[in-house]
N, C-alpha and C positions, 0 to 999 in steps of 0.2 A: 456223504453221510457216514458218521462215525457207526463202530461195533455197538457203541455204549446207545448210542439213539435206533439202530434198529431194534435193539434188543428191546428197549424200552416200550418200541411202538409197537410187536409182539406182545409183551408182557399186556399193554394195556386190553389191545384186541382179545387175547385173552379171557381178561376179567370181566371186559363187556359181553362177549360169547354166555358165559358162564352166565352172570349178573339176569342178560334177557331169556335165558333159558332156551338161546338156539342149541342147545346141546341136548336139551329133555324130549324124550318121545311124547312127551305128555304135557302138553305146555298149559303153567297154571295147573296143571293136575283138573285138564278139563277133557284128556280121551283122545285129545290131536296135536299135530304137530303147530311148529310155531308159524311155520310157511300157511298152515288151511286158517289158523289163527288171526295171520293179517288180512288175508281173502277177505273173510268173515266180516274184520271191523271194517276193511277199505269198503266196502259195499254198503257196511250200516252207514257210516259217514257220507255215501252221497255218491260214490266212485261207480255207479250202475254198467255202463256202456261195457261192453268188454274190451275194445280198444284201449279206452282210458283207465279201465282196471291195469291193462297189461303194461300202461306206460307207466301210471303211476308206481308202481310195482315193484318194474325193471325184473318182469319175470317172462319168459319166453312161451310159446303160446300153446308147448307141451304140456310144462311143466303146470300152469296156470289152467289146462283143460284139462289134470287130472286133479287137482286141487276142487276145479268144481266141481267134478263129478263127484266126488266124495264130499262135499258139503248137501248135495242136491242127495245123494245117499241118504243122509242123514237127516233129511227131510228140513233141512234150515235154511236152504235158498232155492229160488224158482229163476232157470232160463228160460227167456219165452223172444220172439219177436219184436224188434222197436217198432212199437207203433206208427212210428212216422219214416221210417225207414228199411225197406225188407230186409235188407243186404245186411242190418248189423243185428247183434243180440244185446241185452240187455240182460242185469241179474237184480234180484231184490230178495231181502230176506223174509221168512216165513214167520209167523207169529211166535214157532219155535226158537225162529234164529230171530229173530227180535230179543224173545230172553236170555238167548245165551251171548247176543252181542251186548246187553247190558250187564250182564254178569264178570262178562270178561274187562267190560272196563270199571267196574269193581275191583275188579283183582286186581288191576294193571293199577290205578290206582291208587290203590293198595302199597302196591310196590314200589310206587315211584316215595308216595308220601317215609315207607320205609327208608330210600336211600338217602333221601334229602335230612332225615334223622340222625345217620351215622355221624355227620359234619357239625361243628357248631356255628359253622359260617354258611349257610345257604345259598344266599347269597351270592359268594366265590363259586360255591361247589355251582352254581346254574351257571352260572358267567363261562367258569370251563367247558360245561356242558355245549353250549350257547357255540362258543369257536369252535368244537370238534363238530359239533354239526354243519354249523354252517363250510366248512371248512369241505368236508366230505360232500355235500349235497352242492359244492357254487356253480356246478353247470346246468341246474337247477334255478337258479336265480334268473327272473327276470325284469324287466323293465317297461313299466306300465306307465301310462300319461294319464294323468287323474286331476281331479277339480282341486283347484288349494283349499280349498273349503272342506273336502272330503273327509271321513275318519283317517283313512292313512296318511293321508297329505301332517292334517294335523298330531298326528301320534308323532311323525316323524319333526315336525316342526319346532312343537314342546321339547324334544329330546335333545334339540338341536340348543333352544334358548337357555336352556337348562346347563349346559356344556359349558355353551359360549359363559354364560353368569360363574363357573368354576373358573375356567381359564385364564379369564380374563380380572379375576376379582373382582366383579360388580356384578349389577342385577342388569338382565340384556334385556331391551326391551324391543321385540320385534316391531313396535307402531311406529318408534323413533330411528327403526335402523332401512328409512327407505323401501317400507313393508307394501306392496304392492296392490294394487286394485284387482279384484278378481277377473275381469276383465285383461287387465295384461299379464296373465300367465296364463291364457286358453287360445288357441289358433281364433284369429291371424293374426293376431299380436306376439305370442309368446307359447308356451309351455313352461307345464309340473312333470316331470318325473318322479319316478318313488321304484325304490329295486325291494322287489319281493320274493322270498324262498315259501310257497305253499302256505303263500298267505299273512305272513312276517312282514311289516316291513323292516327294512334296513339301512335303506339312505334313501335320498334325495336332492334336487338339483330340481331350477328353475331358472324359465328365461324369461323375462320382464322386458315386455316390448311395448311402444303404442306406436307401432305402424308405420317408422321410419326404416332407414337401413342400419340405423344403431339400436345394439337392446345391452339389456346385461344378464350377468349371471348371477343368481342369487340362491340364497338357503344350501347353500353345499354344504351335508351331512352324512358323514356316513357312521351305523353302528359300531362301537368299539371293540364287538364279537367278530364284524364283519371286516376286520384292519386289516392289509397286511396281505391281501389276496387279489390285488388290485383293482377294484370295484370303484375305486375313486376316481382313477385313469378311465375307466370303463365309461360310467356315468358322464362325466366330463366330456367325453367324446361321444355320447349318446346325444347331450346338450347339442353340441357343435356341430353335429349333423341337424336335426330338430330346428336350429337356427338357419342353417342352412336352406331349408326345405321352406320356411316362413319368407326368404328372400330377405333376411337379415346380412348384410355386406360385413360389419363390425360385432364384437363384444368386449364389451367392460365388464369390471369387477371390481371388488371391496374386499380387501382382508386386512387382519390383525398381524406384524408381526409376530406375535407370541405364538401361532396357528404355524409352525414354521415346517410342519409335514404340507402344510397345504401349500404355504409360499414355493417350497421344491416343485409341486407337483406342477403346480403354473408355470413356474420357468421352465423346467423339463419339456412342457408341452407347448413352448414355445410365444408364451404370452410374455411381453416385453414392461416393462415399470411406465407409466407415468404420473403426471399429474394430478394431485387432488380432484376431480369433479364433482362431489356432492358436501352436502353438510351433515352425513352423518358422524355423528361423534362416538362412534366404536374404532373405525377402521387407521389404520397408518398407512396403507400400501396402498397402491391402483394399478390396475393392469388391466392391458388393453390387446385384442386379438382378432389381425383382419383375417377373415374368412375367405 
């Protein structure tokens, strides 16, 4: 790494520091800091358990016990006993910190709507946003097996047909490209993946089986915030285990040469060219992978 791109990644850190107000004792000019800040809203949001406070967090279980004590000061949150559990605690907010976790996401709000103002391309300015997050948070991402039918399955599906219609110059139509029964993408025929960061999706992979030793792989997507960090590789081997575990022997696949990030990754991972096998009219390529 060059002089010129540390400095740079400095510089930016920086102006993010500044920007969120990790630096103000008074964060939002609300009396606390920015650390009792996120306490506050991780809890209004749903994060109760203190465990899952503390992972969520990534705060250590000092620092996050003096955090509450000084919200519980303040009379904004009550730790009490998990009901169904003695061993753990639990926190929720007080009627008080109800209003001030609503006020605060007024303000934040507020500030976001500001920044996204300074820009005349929004747009861009989220797209950048979008990779440095995801970028920082990827050992965060995981990997969920969900219904194709699902809100995520289809967020990421649309995103997916949407793409494929730019790249390709045409309009892609998922019904004509070998689009699967719901039935074979759910065990014991197959699986959906879908990779999620806190609820995001970001890509996706499926395996379309009906209960032989051959299935295939299909809908490989991944977000174009999330490139580049090998989550492709990732997923792809999430599949091939998945397949595995269904007593699938073989995998086939379909792609576009124009998709030529994707053709690397296949060979790369050892899937060999052959033969045409279906009648979809998108693909040029087939590739086939014994397991």
């Amino acid at each position: 790494m060059s002089a010129d791109q540390i400095t740079r990644i400095r510089d930016f850190s920086r102006a993010v520091a500044v920007e969120v107000g990790a630096l103000e004792d008074s964060f939002l000019d609300r009396g606390r800091s920015l650390g009792a800040a996120r306490v506050l809203n991780a809890i209004g949001i749903g994060y109760k358990n203190l465990s899952a406070l503390r992972s969520f967090l990534q705060l250590d279980s000092g620092l996050l016990s003096r955090l509450l004590r000084g919200l519980e000061d303040e009379g904004l949150i009550e730790t009490t006993t998990h009901p169904m559990d003695r061993r753990s605690r639990v926190s929720s907010l007080t009627e008080k910190g109800k209003q001030e976790f609503d006020l605060y996401e007024a303000l934040s709000n507020e500030r976001a709507a500001g920044i996204l103002a300074r820009h005349k391309d929004a747009p861009r300015l989220l797209q950048a946003m979008d990779v440095v997050t995801i970028t920082l948070s990827r050992k965060d991402i995981v990997f969920e097996e969900v219904d194709y039918a699902s809100a995520p399955a289809q967020h990421c599906l649309t995103a997916f047909a949407d793409e494929l219609s730019t790249r390709l110059n045409l309009t892609f139509d998922l019904k004509q490209s070998g689009d699967p029964e719901l039935a074979q993408m759910k065990p014991p025929f197959g699986t959906f993946l879908v990779a999620r960061l806190q609820g995001r999706p970001l890509g996706c992979v499926g395996v379309k089986g009906s209960g032989g030793p051959c299935a295939e792989i299909k809908r490989m997507w991944i977000a174009p915030s999330a490139r580049g960090l090998g989550l492709a590789r990732s997923m792809m081997t999430a599949a091939e285990e998945a397949a595995r575990r269904l007593g699938i022997q073989t995998l086939r696949l379909d792609t576009n040469s124009t998709l030529f990030e994707a053709v690397s990754l296949y060979q790369n991972m050892g899937w060999h060219q052959i033969e045409r096998f279906n009648a979809d009219p998108y693909p040029d390529l087939f590739f086939e992978k014994h397991l």
